[in-house]
C-alpha distance (Angstrom), angle and dihedral (degrees) to the residues before:
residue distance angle dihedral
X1 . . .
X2 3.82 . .
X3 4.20 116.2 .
X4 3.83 110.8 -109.2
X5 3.96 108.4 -142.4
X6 3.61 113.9 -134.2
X7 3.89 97.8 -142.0
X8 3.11 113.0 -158.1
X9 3.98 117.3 165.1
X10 4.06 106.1 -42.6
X11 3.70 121.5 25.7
X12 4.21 112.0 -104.2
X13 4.02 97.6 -106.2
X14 3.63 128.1 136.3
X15 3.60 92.0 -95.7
X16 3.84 100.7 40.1
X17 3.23 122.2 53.2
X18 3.86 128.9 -178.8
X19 4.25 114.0 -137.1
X20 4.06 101.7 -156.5
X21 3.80 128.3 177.4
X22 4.05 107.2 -84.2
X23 3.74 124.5 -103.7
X24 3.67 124.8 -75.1
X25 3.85 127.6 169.1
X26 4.11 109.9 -179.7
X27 3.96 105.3 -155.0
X28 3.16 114.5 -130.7
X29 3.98 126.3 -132.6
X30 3.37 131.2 -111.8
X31 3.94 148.3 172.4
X32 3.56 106.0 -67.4
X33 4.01 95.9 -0.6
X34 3.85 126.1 122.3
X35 3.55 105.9 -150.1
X36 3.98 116.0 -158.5
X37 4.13 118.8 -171.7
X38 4.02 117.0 -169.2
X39 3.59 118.1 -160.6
X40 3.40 125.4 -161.8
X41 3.51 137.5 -150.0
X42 4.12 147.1 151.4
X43 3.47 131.7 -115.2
X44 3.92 95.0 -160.4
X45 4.12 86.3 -171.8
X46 3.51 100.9 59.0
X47 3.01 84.5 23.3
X48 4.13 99.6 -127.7
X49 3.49 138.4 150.5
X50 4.00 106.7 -132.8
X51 3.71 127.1 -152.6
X52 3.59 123.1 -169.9
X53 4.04 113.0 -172.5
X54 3.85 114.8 -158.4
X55 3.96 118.9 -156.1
X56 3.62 115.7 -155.1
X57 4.25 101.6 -170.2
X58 4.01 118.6 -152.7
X59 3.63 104.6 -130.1
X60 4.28 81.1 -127.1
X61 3.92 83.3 69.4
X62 3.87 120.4 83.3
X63 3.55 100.3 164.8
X64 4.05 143.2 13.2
X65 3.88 138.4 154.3
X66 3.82 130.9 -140.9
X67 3.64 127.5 -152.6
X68 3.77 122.8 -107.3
X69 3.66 122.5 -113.2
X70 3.72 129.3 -96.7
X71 3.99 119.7 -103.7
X72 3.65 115.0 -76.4
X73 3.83 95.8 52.4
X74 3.42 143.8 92.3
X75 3.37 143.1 -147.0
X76 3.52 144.3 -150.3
X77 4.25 113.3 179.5
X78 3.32 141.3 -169.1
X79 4.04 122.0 -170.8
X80 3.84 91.3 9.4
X81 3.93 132.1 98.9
X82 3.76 119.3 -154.2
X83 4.01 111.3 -126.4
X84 3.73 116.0 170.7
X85 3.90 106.0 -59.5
X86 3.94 94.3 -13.3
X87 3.17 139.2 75.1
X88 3.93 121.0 -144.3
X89 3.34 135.7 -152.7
X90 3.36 124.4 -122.3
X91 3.43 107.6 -152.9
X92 4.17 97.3 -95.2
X93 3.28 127.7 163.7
X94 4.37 104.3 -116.5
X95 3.76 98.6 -0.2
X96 3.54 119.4 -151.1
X97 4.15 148.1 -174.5
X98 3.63 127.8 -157.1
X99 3.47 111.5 -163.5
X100 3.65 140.1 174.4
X101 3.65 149.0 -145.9
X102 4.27 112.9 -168.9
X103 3.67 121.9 -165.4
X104 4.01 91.4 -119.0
X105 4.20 92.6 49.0
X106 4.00 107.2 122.1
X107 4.49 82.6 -124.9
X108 3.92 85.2 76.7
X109 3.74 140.6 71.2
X110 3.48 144.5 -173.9
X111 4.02 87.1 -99.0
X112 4.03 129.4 12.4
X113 4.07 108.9 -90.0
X114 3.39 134.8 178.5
X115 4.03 90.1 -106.0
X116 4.09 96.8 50.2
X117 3.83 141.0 50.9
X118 3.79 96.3 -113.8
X119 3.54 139.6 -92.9
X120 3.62 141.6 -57.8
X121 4.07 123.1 -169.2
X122 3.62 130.3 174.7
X123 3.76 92.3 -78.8
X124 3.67 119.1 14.0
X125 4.20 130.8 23.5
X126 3.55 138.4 -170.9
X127 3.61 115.9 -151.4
X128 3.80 140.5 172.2
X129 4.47 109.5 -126.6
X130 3.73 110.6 -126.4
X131 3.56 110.3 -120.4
X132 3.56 110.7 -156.7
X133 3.28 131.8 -144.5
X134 3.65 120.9 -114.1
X135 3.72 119.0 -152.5
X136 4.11 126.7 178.0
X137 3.90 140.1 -179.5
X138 3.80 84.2 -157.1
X139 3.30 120.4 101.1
X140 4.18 92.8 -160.4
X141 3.71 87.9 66.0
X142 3.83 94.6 91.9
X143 3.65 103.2 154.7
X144 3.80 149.4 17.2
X145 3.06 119.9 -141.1
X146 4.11 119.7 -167.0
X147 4.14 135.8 -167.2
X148 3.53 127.8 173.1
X149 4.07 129.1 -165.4
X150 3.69 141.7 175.6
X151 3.54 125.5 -116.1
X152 3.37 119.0 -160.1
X153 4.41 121.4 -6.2
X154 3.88 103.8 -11.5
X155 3.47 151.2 51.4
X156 3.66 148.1 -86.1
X157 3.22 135.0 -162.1
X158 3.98 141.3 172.9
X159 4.00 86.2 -86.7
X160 3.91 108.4 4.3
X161 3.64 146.2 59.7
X162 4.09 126.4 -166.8
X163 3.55 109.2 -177.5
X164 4.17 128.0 -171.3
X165 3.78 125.6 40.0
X166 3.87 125.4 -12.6
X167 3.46 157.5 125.9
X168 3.90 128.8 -97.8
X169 4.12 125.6 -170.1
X170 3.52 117.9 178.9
X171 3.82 121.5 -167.7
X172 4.04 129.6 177.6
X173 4.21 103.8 -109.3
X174 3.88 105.7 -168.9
X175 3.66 101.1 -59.2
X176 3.57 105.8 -14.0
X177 3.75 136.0 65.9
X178 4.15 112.6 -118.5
X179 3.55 117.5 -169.8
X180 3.55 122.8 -168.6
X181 4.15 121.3 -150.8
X182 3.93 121.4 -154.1
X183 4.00 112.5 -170.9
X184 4.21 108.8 -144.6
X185 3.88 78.6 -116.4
X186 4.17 90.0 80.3
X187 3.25 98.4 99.8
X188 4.10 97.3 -169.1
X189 3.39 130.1 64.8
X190 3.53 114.1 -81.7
X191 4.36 120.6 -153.8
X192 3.32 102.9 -152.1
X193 3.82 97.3 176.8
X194 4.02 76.6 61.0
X195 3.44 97.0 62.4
X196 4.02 96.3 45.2
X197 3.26 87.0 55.1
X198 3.68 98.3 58.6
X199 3.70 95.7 39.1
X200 4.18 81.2 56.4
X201 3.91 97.8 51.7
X202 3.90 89.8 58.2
X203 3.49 91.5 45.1
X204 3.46 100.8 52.1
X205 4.30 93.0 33.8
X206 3.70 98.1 41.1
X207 3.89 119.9 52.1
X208 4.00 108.8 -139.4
X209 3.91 132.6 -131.5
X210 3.62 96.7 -154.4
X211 3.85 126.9 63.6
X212 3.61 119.5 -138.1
X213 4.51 132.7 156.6
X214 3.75 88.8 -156.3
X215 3.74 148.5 19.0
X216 3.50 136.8 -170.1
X217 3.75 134.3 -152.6
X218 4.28 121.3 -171.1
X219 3.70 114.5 -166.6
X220 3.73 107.4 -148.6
X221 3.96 125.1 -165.1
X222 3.71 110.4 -85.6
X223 3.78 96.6 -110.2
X224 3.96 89.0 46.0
X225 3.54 84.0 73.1
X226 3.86 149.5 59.5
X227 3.07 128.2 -159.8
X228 4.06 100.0 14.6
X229 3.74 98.0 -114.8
X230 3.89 142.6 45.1
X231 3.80 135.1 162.0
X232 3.80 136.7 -161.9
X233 3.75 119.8 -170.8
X234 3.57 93.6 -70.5
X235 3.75 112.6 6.6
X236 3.38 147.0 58.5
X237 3.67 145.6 -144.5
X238 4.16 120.5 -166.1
X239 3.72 127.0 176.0
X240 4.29 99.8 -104.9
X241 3.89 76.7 -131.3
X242 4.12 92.9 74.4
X243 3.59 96.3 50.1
X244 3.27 133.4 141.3
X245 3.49 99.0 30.1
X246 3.95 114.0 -110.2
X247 3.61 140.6 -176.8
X248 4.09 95.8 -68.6
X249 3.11 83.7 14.2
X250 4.60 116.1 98.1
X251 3.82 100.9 133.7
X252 3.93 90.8 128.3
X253 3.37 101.3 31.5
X254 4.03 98.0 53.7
X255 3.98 89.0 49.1
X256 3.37 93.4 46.6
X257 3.61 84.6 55.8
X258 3.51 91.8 56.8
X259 3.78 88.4 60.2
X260 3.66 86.4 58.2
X261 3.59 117.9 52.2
X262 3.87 95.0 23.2
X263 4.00 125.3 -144.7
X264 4.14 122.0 -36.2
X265 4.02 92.0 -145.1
X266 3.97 128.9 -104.1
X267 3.82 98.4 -76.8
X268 3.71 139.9 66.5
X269 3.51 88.4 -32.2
X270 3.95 99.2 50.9
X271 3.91 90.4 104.5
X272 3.76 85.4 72.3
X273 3.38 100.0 79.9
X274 3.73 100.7 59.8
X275 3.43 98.0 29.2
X276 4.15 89.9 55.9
X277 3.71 92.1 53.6
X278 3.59 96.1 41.2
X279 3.43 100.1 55.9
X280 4.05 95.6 35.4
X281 3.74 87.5 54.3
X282 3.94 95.1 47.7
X283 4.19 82.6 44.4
X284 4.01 90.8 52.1
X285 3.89 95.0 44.6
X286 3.95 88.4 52.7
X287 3.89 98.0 46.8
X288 3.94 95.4 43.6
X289 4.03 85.2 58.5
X290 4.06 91.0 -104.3
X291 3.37 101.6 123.9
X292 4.43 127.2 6.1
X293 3.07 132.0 -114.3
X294 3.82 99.0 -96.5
X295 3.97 83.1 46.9
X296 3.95 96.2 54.1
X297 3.78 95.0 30.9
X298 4.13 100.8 49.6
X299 4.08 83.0 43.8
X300 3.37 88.6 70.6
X301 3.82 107.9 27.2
X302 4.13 108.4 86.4
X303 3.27 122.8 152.6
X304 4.00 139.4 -166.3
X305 3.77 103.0 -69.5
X306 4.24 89.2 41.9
X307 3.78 90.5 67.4
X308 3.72 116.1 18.2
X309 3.83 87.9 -170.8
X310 4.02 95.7 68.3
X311 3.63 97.4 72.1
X312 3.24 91.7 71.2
X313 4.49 93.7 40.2
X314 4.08 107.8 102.5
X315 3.76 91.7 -177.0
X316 4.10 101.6 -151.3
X317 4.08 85.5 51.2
X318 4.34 99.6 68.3
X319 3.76 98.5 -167.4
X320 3.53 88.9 64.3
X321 4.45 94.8 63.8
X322 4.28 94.2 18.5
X323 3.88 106.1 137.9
X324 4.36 87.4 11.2
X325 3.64 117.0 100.5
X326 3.67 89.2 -128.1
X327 4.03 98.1 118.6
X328 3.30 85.9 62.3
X329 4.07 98.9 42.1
X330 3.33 109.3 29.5
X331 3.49 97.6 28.3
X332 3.93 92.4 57.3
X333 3.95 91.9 42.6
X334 3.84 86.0 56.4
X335 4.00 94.7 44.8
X336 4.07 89.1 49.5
X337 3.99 84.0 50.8
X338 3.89 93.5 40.4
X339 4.09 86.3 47.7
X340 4.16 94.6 51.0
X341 3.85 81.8 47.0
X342 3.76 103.8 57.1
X343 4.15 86.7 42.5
X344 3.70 91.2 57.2
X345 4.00 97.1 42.6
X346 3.90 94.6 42.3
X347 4.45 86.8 43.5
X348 3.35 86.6 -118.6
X349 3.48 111.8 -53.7
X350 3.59 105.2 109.0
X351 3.72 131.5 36.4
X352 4.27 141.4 -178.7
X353 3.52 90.1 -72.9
X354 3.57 106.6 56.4
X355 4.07 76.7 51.8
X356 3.86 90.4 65.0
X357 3.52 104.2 27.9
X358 3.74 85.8 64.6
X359 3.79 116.1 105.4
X360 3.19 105.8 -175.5
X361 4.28 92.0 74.5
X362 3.51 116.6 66.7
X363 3.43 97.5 -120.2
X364 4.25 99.1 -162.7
X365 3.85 90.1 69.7
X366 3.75 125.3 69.4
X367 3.29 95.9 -140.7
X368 3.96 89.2 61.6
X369 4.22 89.8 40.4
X370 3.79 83.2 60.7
X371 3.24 101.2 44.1
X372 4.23 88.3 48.5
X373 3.80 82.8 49.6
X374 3.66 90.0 50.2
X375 3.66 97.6 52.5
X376 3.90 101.3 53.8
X377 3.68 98.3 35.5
X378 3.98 91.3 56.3
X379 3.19 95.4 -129.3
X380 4.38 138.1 35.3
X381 3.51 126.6 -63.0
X382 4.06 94.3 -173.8
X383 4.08 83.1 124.3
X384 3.41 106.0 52.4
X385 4.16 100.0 35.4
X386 3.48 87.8 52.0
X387 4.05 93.2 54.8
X388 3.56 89.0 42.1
X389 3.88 113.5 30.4
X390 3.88 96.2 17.5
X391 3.55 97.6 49.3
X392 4.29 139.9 15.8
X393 3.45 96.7 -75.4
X394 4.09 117.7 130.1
X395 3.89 113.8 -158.0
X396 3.54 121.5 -148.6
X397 4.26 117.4 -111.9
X398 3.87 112.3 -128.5
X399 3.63 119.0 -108.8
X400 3.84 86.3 -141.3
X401 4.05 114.1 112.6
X402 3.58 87.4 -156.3
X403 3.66 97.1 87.2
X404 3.23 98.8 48.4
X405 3.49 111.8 54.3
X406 3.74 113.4 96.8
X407 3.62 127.2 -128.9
X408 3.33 122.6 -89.2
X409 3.93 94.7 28.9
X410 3.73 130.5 101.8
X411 3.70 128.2 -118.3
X412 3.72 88.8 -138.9
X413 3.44 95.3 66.2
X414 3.85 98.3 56.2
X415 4.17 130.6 78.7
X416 4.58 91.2 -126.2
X417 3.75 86.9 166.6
X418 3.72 102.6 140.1
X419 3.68 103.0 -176.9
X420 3.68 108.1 111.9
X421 4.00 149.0 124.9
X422 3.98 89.4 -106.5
X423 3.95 92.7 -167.1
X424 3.90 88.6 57.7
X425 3.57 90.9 56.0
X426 3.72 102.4 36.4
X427 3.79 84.2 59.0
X428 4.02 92.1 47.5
X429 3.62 91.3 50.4
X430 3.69 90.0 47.1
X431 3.86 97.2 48.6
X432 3.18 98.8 52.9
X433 3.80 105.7 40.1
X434 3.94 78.7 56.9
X435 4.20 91.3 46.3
X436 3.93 92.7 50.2
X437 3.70 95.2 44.0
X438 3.47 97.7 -130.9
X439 3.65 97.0 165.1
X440 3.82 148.9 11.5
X441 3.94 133.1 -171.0
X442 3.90 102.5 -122.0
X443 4.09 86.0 -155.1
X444 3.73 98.4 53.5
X445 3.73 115.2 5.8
X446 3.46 102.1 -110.4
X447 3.41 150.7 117.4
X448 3.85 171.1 3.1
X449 3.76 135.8 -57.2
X450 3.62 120.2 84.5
X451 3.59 104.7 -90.8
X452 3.56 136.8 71.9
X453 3.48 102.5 -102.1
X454 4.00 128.8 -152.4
X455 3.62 84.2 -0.3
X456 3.90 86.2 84.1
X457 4.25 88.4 73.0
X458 3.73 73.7 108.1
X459 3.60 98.3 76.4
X460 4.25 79.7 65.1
X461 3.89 100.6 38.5
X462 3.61 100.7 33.4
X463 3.55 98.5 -113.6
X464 3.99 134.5 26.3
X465 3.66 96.9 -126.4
X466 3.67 96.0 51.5
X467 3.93 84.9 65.9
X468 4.37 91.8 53.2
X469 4.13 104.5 41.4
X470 3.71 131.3 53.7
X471 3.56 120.2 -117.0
X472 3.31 126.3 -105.9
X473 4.08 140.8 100.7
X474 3.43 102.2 -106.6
């Protein structure tokens, strides 16, 4: 399906762009459904970034708990007593927290990481938004329902805030509504028409896990980030330095990816979540003309002697590949063999994706990844997942275009040569992931890929840094 452009005043080019107002959802209330709106703002003289949190109570409720904060906040409450690592209400009319994020707190950097909650400067921040958790003994609390706005020059989202002067284009992609936010700070000229464009050929080529109406990406001066590329559950944030996607080049695409298919649990299945994006990124560069065949295919085909350290990688058991880049390499060299596998059992008519994009198997168990196998490939795959994803073995990627071009696209439009030194290029692709930065393992510091690695355990907690610091308002 074709992208419908939301125009609104000037069309979204490199050289005209649109400012409109920042997004704000209210949440509605309903029986039995605590509704909690966050408004954020800047205090440019502090400088601060200010989040007010409005409870609106069902009469059905008569009591619930919040979780405290992570270090490097404060808080200011009204309606709530602190007990240990809650805060309770206290039966108030309205409740209501103030809380705030200082330039100088120990929860900010210089530049967004995967082990902080952002950045803020003299005159613009970007921060991750708490998202509490909401706990109840009450049975009539049945729901939570959350909005988020922008008060003041900025935007919110469900998981970030930019604040200070910018740009924001919104365009219709498929069914949901992308919009795509530019700080002043971007120095280069950004093509926003580009980026639609991209975010549309993955929606309409891939089919998604998650559901989503709208998604947002911020592009953030290059050193106002590290590594290039994060994701929540439905937004993203990409160094304006690793856009428009290239060759070597699948920041966007892999985190957009992310927003797709979701998070594959902390267990045996953890490996998923890299591996998924990694390989769907290095699957969209090839089929949109980006990269060729040899390019795409010799980027994922390794082998024994390439990486000494995956004979010893069993890819369901995570201590054996923590602080290794292997979720992301292995992992996406056996999901590009696993996806040319189920084509050729099921004669074609079913690949990987319909695998993932399937609901209705719970995807962060093996048991339920077999079973998704099992059901597109016509017949089990016990055998080979467990030599492959259950233990150190490394299968070999097909040299066979065939299974890797994507419905709905032509073969004529795509370099399939396969004729090339494939240790040249693995190196090439290598180097120059590394050079760019695309990516780095928030666990252990390491590694290549495009995305940002185990720094996406926000898309499950609602924020990275919630998952590193102890909680408390100290």
């Amino acid at each position: 399906m074709k992208s419908r452009r939301e125009v609104l005043g000037a069309a979204a080019t490199t050289t005209a762009l649109t400012a409109l107002p920042a997004r704000s959802v209210r949440a509605s209330q309903s029986a039995g459904t605590l509704s909690v709106s966050v408004t954020v703002s800047a205090d440019w003289d502090a400088p601060r970034i200010r989040f007010d949190y409005e409870y609106d109570v069902p009469d059905s409720v008569s009591s619930f708990s919040i979780s405290a904060m992570p270090s490097g906040f404060t808080v200011e409450s009204d309606g709530f007593e602190r007990d240990g690592r809650e805060y309770v209400w206290d039966g108030t009319d309205s409740p209501r927290q103030t809380v705030f994020l200082p330039a100088d707190s120990s929860a900010v950097g210089d530049s967004l990481t995967t082990q902080n909650w952002g950045y803020v400067a003299a005159d613009s921040a970007f921060v991750w938004i708490p998202s509490l958790g909401v706990s109840s003994p009450d049975r009539d609390l049945r729901d939570v329902s959350r909005s988020r706005s922008f008060d003041g020059e900025g935007v919110a989202t469900s998981s970030f805030a930019f604040a200070g002067p910018h740009t924001t284009v919104r365009e219709f992609v498929s069914d949901a509504q992308a919009t795509v936010v530019v700080p002043d700070a971007v120095s280069r000229d950004i093509d926003t028409a580009a980026l639609f464009e991209e975010l549309a050929f993955q929606q309409t080529h891939l089919s998604q896990r998650q559901r989503y109406t709208d998604t947002a990406l911020f592009l953030l001066p290059r050193e106002r980030i590290s590594p290039r590329g994060m994701a929540s559950t439905t937004d993203m944030v990409v160094s304006a330095a690793a856009v428009p996607s290239g060759s070597l080049n699948g920041v966007l695409p892999h985190e957009f990816a992310h927003v797709m298919f979701g998070t594959f649990g902390g267990g045996r299945m953890r490996w998923l979540t890299e591996a998924s994006a990694e390989y769907y990124a290095r699957l969209t560069l090839f089929n949109r003309g980006l990269a060729s065949f040899t390019e795409f295919h010799n980027g994922l085909d390794t082998n024994e002697n390439y990486d000494a350290g995956y004979t010893d990688i069993v890819l369901a058991q995570p201590y054996t590949w923590t602080g290794t880049s292997a979720h992301y390499r292995k992992g996406s060299q056996v999901l590009a063999a696993l996806d040319a596998e189920i084509q050729a059992r099921s004669g074609g008519d079913r690949a990987l994706i319909d695998a993932l994009a399937d609901t209705s198997f719970p995807l962060t168990s093996y048991q339920g990844f077999e079973n998704a196998v099992a059901r597109y490939a016509g017949e089990p795959m016990d055998d080979w997942l467990d030599r492959y994803v259950n233990s150190d073995g490394l299968p070999g990627v097909p040299a066979d275009p065939q299974y890797f071009v994507l419905p709905g696209v032509s073969r004529d439009t795509l370099d399939i040569s396969t004729t090339t030194d494939a240790t040249t290029t693995r190196a090439a692709t290598t180097d120059t992931a590394t050079d760019t930065g695309t990516s780095t393992d928030a666990a252990s510091g390491s590694t290549p890929g495009f995305g940002v690695g185990t720094g996406l355990a926000a898309l499950v907690g609602g924020t990275v840094a919630a998952l590193k610091r102890t909680e408390s308002d100290e």
